[in-house]
SEVEX-420124 format. One line per 3 residues: their letters; for each residue x, y, z of N, C-alpha, C, O. Coordinates in steps of 0.1 Angstrom, whole numbers. Layout:
% residues N
A) X,Y,Z,X,Y,Z,X,Y,Z,X,Y,Z  ... .
END
This chain:
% residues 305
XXX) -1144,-594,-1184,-1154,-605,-1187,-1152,-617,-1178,-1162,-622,-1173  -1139,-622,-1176,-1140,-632,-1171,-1142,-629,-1157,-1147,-638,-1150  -1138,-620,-1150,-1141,-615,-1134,-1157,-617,-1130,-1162,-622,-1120 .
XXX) -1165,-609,-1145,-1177,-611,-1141,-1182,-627,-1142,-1192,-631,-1135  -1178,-632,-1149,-1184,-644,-1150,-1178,-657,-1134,-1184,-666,-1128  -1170,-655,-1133,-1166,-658,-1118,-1176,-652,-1107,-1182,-660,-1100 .
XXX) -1177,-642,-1105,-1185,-632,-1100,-1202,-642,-1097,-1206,-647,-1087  -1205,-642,-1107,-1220,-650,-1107,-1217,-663,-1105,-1226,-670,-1101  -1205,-668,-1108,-1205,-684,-1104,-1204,-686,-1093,-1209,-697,-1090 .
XXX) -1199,-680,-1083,-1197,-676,-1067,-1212,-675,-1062,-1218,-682,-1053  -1217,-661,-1073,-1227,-655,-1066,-1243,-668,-1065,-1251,-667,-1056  -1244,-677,-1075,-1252,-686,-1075,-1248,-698,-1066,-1258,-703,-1061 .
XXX) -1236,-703,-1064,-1234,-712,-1059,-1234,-712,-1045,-1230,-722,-1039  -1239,-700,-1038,-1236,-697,-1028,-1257,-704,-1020,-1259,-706,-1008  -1265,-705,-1029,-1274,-710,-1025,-1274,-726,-1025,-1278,-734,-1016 .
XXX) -1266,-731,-1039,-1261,-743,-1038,-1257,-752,-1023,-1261,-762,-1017  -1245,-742,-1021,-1240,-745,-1010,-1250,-750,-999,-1250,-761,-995  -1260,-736,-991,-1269,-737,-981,-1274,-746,-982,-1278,-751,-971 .
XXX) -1279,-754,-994,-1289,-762,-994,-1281,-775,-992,-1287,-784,-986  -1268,-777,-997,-1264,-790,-998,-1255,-793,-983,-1256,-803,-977  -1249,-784,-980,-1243,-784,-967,-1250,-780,-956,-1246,-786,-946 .
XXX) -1258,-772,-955,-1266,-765,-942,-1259,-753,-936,-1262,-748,-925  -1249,-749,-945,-1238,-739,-935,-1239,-730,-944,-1242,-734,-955  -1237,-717,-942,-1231,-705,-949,-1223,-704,-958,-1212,-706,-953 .
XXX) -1222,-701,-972,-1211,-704,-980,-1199,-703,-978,-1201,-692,-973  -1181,-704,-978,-1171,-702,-976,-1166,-701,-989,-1171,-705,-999  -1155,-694,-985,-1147,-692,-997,-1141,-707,-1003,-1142,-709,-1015 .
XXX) -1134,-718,-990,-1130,-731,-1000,-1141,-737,-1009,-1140,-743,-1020  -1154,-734,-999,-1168,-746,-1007,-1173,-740,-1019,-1179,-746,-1028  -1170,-724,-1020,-1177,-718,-1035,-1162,-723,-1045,-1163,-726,-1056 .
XXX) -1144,-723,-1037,-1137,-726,-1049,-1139,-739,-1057,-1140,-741,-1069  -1141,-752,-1044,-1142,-767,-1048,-1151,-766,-1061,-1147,-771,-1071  -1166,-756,-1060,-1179,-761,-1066,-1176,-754,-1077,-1176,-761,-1086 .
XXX) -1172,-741,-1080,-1168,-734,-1093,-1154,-737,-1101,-1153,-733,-1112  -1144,-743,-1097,-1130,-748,-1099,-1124,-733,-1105,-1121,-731,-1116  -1123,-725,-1096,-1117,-713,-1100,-1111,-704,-1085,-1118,-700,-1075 .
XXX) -1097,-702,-1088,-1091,-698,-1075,-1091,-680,-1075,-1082,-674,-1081  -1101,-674,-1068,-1101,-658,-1071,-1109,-655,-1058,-1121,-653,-1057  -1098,-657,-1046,-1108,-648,-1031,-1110,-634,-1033,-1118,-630,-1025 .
XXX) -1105,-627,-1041,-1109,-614,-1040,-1125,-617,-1045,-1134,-616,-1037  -1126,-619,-1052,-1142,-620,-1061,-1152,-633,-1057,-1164,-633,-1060  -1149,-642,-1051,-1159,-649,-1042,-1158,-644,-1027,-1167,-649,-1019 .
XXX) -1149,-634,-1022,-1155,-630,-1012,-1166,-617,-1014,-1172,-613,-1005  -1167,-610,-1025,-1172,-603,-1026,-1186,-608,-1029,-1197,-603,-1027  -1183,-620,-1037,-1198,-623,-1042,-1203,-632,-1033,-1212,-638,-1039 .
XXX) -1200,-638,-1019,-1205,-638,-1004,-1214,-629,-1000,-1225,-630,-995  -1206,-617,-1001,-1210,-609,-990,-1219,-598,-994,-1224,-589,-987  -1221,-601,-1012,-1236,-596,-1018,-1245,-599,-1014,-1253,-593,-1009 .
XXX) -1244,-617,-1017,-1254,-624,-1013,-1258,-624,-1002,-1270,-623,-1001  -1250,-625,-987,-1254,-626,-977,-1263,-617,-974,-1271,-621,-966  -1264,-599,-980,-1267,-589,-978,-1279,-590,-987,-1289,-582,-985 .
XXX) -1280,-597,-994,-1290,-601,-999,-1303,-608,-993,-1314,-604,-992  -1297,-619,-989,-1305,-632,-977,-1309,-625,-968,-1320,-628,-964  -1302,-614,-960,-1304,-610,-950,-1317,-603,-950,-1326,-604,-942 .
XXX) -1317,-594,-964,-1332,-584,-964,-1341,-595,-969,-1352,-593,-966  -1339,-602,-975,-1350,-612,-985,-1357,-617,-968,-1369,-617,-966  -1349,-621,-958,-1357,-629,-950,-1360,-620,-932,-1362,-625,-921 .
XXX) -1359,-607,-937,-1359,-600,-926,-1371,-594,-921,-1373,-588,-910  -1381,-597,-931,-1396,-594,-930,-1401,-607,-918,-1409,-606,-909  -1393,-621,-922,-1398,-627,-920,-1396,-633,-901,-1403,-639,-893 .
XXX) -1380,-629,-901,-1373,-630,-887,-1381,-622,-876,-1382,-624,-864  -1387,-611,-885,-1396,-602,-874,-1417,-602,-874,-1425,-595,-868  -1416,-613,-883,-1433,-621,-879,-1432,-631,-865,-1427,-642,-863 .
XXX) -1439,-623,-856,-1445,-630,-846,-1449,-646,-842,-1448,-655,-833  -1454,-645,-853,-1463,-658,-861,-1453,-671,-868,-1458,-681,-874  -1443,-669,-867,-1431,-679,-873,-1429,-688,-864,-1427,-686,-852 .
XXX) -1430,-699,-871,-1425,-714,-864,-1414,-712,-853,-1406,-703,-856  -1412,-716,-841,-1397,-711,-834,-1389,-724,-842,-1378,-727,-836  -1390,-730,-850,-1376,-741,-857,-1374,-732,-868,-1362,-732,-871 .
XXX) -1381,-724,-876,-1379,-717,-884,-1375,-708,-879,-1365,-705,-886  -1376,-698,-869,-1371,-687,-864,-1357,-687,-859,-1349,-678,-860  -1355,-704,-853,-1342,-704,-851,-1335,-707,-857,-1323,-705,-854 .
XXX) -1338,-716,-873,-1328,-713,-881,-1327,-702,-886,-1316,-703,-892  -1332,-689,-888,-1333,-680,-895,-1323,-675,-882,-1312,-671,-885  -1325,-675,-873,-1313,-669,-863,-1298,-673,-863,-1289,-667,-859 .
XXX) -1298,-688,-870,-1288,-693,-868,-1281,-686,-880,-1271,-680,-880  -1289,-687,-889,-1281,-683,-905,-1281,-666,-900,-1269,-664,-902  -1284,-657,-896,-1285,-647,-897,-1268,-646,-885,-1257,-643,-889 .
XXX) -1272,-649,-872,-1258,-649,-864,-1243,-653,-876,-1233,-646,-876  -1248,-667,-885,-1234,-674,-891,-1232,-661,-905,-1223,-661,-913  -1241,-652,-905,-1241,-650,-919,-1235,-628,-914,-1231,-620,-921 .
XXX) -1238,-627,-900,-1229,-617,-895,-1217,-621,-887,-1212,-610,-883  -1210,-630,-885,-1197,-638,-886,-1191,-640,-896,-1178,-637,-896  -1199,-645,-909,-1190,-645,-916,-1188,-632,-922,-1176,-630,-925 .
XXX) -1194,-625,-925,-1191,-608,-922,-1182,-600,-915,-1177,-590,-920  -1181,-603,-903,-1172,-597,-895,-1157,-602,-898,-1149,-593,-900  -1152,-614,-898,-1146,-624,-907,-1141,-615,-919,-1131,-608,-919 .
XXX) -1150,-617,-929,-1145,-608,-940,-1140,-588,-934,-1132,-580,-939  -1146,-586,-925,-1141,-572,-925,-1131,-574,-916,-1127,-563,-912  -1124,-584,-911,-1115,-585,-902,-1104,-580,-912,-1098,-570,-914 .
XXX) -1104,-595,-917,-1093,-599,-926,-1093,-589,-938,-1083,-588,-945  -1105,-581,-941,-1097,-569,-945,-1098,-555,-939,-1100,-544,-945  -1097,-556,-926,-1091,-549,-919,-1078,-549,-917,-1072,-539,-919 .
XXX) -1073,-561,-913,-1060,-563,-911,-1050,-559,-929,-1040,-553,-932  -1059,-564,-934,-1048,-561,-952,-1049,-548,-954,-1042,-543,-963  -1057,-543,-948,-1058,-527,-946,-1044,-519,-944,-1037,-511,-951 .
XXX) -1045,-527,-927,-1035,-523,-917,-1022,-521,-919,-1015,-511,-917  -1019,-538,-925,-1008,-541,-932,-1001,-533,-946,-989,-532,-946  -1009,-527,-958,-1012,-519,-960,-1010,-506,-958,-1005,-498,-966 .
XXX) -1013,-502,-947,-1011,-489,-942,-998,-488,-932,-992,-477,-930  -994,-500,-926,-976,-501,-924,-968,-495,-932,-960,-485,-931  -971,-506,-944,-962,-510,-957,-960,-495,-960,-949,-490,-957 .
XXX) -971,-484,-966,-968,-474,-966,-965,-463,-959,-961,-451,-960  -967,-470,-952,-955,-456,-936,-945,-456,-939,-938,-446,-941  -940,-470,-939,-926,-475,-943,-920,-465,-957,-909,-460,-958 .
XXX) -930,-464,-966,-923,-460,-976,-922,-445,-972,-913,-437,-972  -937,-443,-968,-934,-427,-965,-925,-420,-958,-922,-408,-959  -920,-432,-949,-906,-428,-940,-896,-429,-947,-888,-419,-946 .
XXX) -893,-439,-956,-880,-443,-963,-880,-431,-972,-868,-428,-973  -889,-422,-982,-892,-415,-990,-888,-402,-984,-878,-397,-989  -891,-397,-975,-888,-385,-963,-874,-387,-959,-867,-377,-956 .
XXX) -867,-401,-958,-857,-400,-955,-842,-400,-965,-830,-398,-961  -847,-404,-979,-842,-399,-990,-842,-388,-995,-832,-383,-1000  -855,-382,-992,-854,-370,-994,-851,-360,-992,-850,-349,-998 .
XXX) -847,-365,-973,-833,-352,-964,-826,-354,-968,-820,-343,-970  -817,-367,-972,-806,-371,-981,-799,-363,-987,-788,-357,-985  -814,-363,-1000,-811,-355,-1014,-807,-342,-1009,-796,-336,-1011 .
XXX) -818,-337,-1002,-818,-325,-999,-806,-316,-992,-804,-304,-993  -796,-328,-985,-788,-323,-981,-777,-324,-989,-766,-321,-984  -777,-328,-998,-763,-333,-1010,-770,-325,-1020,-761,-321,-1028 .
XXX) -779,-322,-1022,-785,-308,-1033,-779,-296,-1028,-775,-287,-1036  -778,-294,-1013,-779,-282,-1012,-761,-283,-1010,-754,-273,-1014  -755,-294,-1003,-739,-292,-1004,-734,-287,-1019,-725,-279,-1021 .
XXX) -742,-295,-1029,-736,-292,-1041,-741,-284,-1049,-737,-284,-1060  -753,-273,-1042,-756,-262,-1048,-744,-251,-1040,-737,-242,-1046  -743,-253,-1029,-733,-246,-1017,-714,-247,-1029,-707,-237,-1029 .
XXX) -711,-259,-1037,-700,-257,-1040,-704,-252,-1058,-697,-248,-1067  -717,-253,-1059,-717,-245,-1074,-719,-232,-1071,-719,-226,-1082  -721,-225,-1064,-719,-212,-1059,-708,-209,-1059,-703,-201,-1067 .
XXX) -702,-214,-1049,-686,-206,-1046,-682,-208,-1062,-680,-198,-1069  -680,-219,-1067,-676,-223,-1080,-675,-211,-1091,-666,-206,-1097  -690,-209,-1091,-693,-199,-1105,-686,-182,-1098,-679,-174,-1104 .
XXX) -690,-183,-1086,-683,-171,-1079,-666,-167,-1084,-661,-157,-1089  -660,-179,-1079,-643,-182,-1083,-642,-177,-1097,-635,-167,-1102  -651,-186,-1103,-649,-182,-1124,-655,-169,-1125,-649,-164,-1135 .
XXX) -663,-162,-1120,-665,-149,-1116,-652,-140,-1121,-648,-134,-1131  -646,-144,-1105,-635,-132,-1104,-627,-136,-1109,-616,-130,-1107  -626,-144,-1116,-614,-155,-1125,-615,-143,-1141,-607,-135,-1145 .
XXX) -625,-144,-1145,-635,-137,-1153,-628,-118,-1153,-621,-112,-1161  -633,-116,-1141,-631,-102,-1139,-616,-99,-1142,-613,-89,-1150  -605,-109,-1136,-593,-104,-1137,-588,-110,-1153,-577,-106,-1156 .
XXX) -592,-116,-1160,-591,-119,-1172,-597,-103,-1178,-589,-93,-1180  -605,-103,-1178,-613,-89,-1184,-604,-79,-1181,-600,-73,-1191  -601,-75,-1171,-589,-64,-1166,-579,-62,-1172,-576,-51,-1177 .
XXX) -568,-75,-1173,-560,-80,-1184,-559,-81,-1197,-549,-81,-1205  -574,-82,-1202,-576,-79,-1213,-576,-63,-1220,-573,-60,-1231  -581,-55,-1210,-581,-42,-1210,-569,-37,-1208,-567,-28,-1215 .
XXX) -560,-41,-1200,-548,-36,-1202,-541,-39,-1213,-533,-31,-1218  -543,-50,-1218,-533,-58,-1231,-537,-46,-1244,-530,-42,-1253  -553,-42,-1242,-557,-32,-1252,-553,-22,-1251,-548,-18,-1261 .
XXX) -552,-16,-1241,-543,-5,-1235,-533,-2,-1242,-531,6,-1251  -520,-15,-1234,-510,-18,-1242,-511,-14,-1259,-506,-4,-1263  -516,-23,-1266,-517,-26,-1277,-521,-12,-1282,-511,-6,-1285 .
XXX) -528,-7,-1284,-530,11,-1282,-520,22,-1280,-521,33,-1285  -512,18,-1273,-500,27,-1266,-488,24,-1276,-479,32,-1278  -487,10,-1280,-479,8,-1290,-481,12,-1303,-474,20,-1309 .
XXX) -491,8,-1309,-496,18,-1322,-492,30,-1322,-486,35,-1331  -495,36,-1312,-494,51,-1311,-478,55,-1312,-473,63,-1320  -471,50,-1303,-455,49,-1305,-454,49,-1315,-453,60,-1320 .
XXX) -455,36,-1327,-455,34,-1334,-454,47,-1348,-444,53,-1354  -468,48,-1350,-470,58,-1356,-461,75,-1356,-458,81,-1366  -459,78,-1342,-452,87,-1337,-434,84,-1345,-428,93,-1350 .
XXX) -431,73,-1344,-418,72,-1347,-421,68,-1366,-413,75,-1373  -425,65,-1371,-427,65,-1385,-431,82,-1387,-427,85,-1398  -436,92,-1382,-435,106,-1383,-424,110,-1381,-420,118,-1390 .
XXX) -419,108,-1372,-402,108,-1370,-398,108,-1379,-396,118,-1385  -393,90,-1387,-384,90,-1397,-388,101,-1410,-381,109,-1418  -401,97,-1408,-405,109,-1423,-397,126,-1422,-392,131,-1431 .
XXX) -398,132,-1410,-395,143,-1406,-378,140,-1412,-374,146,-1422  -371,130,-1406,-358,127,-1404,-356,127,-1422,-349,135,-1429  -363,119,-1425,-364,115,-1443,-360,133,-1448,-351,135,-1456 .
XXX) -367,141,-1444,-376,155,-1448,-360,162,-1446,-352,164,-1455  -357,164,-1438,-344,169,-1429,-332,165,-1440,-324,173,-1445  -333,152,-1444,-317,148,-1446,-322,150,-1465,-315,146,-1475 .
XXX) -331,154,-1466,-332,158,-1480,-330,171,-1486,-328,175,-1498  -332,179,-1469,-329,198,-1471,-316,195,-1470,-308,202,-1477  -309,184,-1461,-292,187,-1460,-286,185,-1469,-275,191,-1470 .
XXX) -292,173,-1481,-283,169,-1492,-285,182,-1504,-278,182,-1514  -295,191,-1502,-299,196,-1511,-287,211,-1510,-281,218,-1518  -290,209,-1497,-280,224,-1493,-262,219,-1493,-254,225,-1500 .
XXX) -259,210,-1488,-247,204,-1494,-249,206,-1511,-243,216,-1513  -252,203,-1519,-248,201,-1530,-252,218,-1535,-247,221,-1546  -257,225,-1531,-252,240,-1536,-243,244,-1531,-234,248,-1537 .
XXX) -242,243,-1515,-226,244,-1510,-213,240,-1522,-205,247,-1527  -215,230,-1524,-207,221,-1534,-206,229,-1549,-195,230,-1555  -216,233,-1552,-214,237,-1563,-211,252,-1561,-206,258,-1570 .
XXX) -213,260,-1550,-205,274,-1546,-186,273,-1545,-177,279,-1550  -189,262,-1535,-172,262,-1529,-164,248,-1537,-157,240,-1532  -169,248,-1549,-162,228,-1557,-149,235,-1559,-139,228,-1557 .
XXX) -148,246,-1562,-132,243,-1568,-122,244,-1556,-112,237,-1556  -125,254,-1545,-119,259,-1533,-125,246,-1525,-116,242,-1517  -130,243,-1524,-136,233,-1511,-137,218,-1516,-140,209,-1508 .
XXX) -135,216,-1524,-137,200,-1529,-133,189,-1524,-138,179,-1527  -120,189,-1512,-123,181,-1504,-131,177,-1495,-137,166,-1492  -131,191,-1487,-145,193,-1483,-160,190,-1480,-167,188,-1470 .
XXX) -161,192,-1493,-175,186,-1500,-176,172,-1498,-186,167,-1493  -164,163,-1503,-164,149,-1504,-161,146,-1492,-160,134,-1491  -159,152,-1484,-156,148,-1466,-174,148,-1464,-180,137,-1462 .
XXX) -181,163,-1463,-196,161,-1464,-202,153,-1467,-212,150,-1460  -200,146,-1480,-209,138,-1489,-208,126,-1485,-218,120,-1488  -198,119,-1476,-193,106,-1471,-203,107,-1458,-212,99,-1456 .
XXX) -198,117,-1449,-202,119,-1434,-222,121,-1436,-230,118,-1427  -224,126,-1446,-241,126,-1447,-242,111,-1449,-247,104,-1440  -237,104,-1463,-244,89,-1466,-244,81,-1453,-251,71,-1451 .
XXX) -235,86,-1443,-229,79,-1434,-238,76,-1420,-238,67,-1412  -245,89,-1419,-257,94,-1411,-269,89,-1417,-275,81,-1410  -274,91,-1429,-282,80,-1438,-287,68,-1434,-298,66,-1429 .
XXX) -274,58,-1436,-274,48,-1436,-276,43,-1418,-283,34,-1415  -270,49,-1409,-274,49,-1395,-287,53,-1388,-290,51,-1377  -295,60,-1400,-308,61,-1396,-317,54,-1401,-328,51,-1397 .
XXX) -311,49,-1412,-320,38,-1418,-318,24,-1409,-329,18,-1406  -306,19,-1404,-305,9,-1397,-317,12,-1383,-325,3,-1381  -317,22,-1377,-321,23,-1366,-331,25,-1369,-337,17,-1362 .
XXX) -340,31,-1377,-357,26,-1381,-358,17,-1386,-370,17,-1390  -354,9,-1390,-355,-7,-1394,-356,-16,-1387,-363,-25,-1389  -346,-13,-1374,-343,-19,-1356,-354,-17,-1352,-361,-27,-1351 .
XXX) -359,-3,-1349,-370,3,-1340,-383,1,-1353,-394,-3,-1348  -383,2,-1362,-395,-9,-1368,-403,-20,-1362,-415,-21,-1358  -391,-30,-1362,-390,-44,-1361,-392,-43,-1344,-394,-55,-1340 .
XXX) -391,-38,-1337,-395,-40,-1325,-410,-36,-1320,-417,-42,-1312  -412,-25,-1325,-425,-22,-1330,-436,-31,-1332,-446,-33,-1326  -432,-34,-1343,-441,-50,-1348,-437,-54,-1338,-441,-47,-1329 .
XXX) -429,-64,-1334,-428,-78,-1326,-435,-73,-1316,-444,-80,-1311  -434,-63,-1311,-443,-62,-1297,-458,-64,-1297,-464,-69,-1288  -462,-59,-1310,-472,-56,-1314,-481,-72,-1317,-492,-74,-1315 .
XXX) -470,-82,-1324,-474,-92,-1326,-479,-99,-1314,-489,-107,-1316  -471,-97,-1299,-467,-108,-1293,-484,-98,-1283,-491,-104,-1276  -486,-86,-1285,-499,-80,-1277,-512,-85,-1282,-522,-86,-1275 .
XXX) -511,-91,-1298,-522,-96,-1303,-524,-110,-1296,-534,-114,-1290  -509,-118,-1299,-512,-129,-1292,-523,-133,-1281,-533,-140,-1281  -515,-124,-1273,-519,-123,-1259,-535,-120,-1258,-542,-127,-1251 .
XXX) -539,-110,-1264,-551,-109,-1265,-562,-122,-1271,-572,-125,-1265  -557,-127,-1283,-564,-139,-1285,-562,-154,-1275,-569,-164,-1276  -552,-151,-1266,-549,-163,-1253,-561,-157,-1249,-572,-162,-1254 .
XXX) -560,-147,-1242,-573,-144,-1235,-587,-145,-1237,-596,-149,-1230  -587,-140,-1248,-606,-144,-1258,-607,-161,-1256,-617,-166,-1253  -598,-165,-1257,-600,-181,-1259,-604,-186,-1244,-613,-193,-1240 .
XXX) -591,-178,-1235,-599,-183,-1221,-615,-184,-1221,-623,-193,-1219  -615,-166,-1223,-628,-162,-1215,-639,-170,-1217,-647,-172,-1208  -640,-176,-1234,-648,-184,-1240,-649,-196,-1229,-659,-198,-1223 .
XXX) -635,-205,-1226,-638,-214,-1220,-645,-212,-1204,-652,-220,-1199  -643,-204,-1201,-648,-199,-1188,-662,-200,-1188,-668,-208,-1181  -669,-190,-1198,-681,-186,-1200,-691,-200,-1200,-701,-202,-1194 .
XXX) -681,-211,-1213,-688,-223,-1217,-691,-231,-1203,-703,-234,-1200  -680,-233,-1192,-681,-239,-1178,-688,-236,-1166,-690,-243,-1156  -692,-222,-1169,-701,-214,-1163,-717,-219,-1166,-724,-221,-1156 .
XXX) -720,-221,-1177,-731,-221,-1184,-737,-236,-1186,-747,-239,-1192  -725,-247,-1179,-725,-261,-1179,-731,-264,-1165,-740,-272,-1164  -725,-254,-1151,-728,-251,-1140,-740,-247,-1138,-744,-252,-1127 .
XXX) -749,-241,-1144,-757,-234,-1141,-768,-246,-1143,-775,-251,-1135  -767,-251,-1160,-771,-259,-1165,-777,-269,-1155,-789,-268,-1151  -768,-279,-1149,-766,-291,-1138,-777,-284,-1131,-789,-286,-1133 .
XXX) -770,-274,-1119,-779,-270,-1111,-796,-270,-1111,-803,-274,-1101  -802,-263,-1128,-813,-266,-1127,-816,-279,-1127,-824,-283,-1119  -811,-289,-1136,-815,-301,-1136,-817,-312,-1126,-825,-322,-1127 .
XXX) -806,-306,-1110,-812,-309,-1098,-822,-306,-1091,-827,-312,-1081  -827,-292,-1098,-837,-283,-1089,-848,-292,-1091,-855,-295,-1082  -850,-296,-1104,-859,-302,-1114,-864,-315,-1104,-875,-315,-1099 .
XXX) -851,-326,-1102,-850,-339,-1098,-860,-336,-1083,-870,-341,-1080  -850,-326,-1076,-861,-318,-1061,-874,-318,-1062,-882,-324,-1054  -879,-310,-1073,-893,-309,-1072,-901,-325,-1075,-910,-329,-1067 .
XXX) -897,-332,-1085,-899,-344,-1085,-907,-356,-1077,-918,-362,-1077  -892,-357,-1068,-893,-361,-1055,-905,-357,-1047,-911,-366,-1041  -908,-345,-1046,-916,-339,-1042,-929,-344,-1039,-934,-349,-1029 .
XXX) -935,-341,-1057,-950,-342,-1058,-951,-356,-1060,-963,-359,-1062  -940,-372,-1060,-939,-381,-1058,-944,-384,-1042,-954,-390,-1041  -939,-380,-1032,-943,-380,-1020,-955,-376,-1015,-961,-381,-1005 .
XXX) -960,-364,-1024,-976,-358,-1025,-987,-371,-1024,-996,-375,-1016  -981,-377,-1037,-990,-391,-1040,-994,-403,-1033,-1005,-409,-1031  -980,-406,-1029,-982,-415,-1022,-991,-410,-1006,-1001,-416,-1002 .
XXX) -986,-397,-998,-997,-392,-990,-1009,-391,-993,-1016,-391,-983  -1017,-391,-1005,-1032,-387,-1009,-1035,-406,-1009,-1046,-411,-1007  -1026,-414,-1012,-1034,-428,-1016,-1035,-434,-1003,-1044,-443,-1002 .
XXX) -1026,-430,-992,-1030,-438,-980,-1042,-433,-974,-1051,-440,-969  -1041,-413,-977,-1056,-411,-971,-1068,-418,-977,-1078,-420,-970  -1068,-423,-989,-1080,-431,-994,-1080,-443,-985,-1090,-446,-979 .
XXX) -1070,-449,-985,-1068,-462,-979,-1080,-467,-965,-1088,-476,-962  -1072,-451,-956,-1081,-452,-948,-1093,-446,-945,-1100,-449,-935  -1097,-439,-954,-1114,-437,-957,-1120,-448,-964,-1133,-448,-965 .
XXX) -1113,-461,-968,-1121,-464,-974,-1122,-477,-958,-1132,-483,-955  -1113,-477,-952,-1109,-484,-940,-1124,-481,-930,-1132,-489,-926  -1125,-469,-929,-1136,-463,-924,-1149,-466,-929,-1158,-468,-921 .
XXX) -1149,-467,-938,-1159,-472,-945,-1169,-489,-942,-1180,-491,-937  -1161,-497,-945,-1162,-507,-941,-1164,-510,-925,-1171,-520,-921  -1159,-503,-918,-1163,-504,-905,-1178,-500,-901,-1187,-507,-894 .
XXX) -1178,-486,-909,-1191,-483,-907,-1206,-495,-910,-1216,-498,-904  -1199,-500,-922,-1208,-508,-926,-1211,-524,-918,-1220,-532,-921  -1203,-525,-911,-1201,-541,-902,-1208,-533,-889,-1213,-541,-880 .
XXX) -1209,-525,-888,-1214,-518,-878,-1232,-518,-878,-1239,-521,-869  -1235,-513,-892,-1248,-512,-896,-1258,-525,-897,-1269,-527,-893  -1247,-536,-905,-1249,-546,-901,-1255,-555,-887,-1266,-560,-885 .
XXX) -1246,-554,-879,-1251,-554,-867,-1261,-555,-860,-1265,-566,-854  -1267,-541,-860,-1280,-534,-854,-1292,-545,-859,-1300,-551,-851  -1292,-545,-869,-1310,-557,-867,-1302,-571,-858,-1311,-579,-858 .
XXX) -1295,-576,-854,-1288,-585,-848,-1295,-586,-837,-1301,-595,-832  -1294,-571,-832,-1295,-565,-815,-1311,-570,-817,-1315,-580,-812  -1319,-562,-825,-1334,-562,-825,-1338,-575,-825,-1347,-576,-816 .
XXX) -1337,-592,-833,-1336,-600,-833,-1336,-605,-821,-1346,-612,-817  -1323,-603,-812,-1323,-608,-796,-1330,-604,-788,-1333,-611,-778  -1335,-592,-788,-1344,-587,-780,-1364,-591,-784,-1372,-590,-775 .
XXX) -1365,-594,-795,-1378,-601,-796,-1374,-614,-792,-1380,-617,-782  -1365,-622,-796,-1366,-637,-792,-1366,-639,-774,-1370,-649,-768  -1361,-628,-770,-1363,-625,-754,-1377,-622,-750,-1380,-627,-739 .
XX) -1384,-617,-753,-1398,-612,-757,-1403,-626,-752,-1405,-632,-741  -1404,-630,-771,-1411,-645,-766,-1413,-653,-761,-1422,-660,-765 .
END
């Protein structure tokens, strides 16, 4: 609201002006008369009006029949009033231009951030590669180890088992011997009774040496057995950690890919706003140009006459 209302205080005061000064309106003489500092919007509301003035009195620049003090002021204002037009397309031509520097500049500086990135993206995609590769075969030979430890741990059970059949067998054995000893014993007790109690010592004696020794080989059994589980839960716990560092790797990586594309369609943008810049650059030319042309026709009747 307030743009437009600036807008028309420009845009009326601009006849003010001609009449009190005799000159073309300017941007200082519409700020003095409206007390409002806005060149974007009193130059625009100039260069309405001028375009205005121009057709309102263009019927009349081209009557034959016109006073020549009127013809020549109507030439004077028409020359001052495509000056001050050209004037305005200068100066924004030039803010154009400057404009279209400014943004080279970025578009250079943006391109050259972007080989930057591109090359510190791609170094540090180059070491997250080898990276995850390393924990790969880090991986693989953990896994290998793990299978052997199962292996192992498998191979001991089975021992295991094997020697507890044993003792049972051995158990089995020294129960036929004490059995058969003690009919011996009770065949040969009166004739043999030292004998017997030589037997009866020398069996408990074998007994007790087999029980120590499956109690030994027990216990070794287990401990081995313990120290294979260990080992196996070291390893689960690695792999875990591996897997988790792997998956952190991977993670990052996309999150750069992400930042890459970014960059990207950022640069897209700023390319599509300069092409406006200068169509609209184009534009304006065309129209200072169009301008013009009744200028030419004007000089060539007043040559005429």
């Amino acid at each position: 609201m307030k743009g437009r209302d600036t807008y028309t205080l420009a845009y009326e005061c601009c006849d003010q002006v001609l009449f009190e000064d005799g000159k073309f309106p300017t941007i200082d003489a519409i700020r003095a008369r409206i007390g409002v500092n806005s060149p974007a919007t009193i130059t625009k509301a100039i260069k309405d009006w001028t375009l205005h003035f121009v057709d309102k009195h263009q019927k009349k620049l081209l009557n034959p029949k016109m006073p020549t003090q009127l013809a020549d002021a109507a030439e004077s204002l028409w020359i001052l009033a495509l000056n001050e037009a050209a004037k305005s397309f200068e100066k924004s031509k030039a803010d154009l231009e400057q404009r279209d520097v400014e943004r080279q500049t970025q578009v250079s500086e943006l391109e050259k951030l972007l080989k930057t990135q591109e090359s510190a993206w791609g170094d540090e995609k180059q070491r997250f590669t080898a990276e995850i590769a390393a924990q790969t075969q880090l991986l693989q030979e953990f896994s290998s180890r793990l299978e052997e430890s199962a292996l192992r741990l498998n191979q001991t059970e089975t021992a295991l088992h094997e020697t507890r059949q044993s003792l049972a067998r051995s158990e089995g054995a020294l129960v036929e011997a004490r059995t058969a000893s003690e009919k011996q014993a009770q065949d040969w007790e009166a004739k043999f009774e030292k004998d017997h109690l030589w037997h009866l010592k020398r069996i408990s004696e074998e007994k007790e040496l087999l029980n120590v020794q499956f109690v030994k080989a027990l216990a070794d059994k287990e401990r081995a057995l313990e120290l294979s589980r260990m080992s196996q839960e070291s390893l689960t716990s690695r792999l875990t950690q591996i897997m988790n560092k792997v998956g952190d790797s991977l993670e990052r990586q996309t999150q750069l890919e992400a930042d890459l594309e970014r960059a990207r369609l950022s640069l897209i943008a700023k390319e599509d706003e300069l092409q406006k810049e200068k169509q609209t650059a184009e534009k304006l030319k065309s129209l200072v140009k169009r301008q013009r042309r009744p200028d030419d026709h004007v000089q060539q009747s007043s040559d005429a006459s």
